[in-house]
N, C-alpha and C positions, 0 to 999 in steps of 0.2 A: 575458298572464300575470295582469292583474290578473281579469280575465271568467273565468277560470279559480278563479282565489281565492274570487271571490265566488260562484262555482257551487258550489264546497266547504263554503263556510260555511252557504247554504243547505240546503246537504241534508243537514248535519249538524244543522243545528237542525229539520230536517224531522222527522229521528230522535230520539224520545223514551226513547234512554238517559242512564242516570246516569253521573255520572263515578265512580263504586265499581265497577261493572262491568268485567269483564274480557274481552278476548279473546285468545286463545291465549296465555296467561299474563302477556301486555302490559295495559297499561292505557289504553284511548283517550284521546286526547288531545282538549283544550276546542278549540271552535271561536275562542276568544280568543286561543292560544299557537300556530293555525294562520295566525290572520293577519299576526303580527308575519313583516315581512319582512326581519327584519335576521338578516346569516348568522351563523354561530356559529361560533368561532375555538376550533383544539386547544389544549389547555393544556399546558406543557411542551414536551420535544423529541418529534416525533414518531416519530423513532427509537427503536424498542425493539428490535430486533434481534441478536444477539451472533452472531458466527461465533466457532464452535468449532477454532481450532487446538489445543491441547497437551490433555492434561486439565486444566491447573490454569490456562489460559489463554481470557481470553476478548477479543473484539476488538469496538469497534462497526462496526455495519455499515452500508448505506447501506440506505433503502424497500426497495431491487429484494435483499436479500441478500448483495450484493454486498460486501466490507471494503474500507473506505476506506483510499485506498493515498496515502503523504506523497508531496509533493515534494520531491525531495533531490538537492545540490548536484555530487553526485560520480555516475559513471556510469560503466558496466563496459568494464575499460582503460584507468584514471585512477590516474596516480602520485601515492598521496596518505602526507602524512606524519601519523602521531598525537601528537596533540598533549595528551594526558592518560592516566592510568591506568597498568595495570603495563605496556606495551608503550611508554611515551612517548619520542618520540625515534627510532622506528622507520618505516625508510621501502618501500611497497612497491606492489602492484600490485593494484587490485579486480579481483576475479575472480568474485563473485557479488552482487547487490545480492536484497534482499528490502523491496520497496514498502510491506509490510500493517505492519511496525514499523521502520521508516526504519531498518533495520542495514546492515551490509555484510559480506564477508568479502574478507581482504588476504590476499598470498600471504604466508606464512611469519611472521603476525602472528598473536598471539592463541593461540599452539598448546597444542592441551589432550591428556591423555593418556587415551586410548581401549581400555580390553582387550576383545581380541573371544574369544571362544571358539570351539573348533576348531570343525566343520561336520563333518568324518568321523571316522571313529574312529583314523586313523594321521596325521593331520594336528594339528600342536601350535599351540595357543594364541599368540596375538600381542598385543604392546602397540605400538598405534598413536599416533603423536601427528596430530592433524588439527585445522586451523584453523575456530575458532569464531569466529561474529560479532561485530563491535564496531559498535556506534551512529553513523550517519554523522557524527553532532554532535561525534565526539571524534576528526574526519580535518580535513585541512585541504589543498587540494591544492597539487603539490610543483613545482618549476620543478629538471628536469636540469640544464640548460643553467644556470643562475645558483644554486643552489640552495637556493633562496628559498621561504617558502612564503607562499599569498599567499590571498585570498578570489576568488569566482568573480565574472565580470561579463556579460552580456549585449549585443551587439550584433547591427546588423542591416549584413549586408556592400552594397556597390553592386549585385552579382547580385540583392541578394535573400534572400540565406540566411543565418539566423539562428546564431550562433555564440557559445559560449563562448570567455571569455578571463582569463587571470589579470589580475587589478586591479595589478600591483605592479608586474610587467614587463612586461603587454603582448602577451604570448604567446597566439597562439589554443591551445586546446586542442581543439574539434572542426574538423579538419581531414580532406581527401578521401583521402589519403595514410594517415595516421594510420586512419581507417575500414576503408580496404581490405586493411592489416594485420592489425588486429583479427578482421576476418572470415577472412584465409587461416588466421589461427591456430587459431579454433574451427572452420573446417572440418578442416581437419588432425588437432585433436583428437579432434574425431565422428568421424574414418575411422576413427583408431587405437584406439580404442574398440569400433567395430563390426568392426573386424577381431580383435579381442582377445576379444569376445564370439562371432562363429563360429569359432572355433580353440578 
């Protein structure tokens, strides 16, 4: 590296230009600011990048493009109670998580009223109510069985396998059972969906 430094500096001083001179609209640099060997550190965050979700919405993103997606406490099929806002008091079921602004949506929580307009010309207009997002920060999760609500805790079982649990009672909450529900439910609902879309 350095036989190399000094082969540069040579033959830049071999060359009898000025430092005024230009090339391809750069300016060569001195042979004095080529030898300094100490790196040069970005200034600020190096992230400039915004993903574009809504129009009036922007997110940061990670180098690769990608939006930084939170970690959040609650996770889909999680009976969580809300514990602020106009919904406060109400207890229900995640049914949709969204990572890129740490929300969630709960069943029968949050409901906003939607009019859709007809699609044909003999089909009449509808007012829908459908549940909008709430911020996981304003769920707390809910214990059936004692009906408590409690913060979430980490452990690691004798298997091996990492699990949540409520801190209050004790309770796991990711369970093998509990999983394999989960998943007959949304396969269940994928068929009746894709049977409901070829008919």
């Amino acid at each position: 590296m350095a036989t190399m430094m000094t082969s540069l500096q040579s033959s830049f001083t071999s060359l009898s230009i000025s430092s005024n001179s230009s090339f391809l609209g750069q300016r060569l640099l001195s042979p004095i600011s080529l030898s300094a060997a100490s790196p040069v550190k970005p200034t600020g965050n190096p992230c400039l990048v915004f993903a574009k979700l809504k129009r009036w919405e922007r997110k940061k993103c990670k180098p690769n493009s990608l939006p930084i997606l939170h970690k959040m406490h609650v996770k889909f099929g999680d009976t969580v109670k809300v514990i602020s806002g106009r919904d406060k008091g109400k207890i229900g079921e995640v049914t949709k998580i969204f990572t890129h602004n740490s929300t969630i949506v709960i069943k029968d929580v949050n409901l906003k009223t939607k009019h859709m307009k007809s699609r044909e010309e003999g089909e009449p207009g509808q007012i829908l109510k459908i549940e909008a997002p709430i911020h996981s920060s304003n769920v707390m999760l809910y214990s059936k069985e004692k009906e408590v609500v409690s913060r979430v805790g980490h452990k690691v079982l004798e298997d091996g396998q990492k699990v949540r649990y409520l801190i209050k009672t004790g309770e796991l909450i990711d369970t093998v059972e509990k999983w394999k529900q989960l998943k007959e439910a949304k396969d269940k609902e994928t068929s009746q969906v894709a049977a409901a879309s070829a008919s």
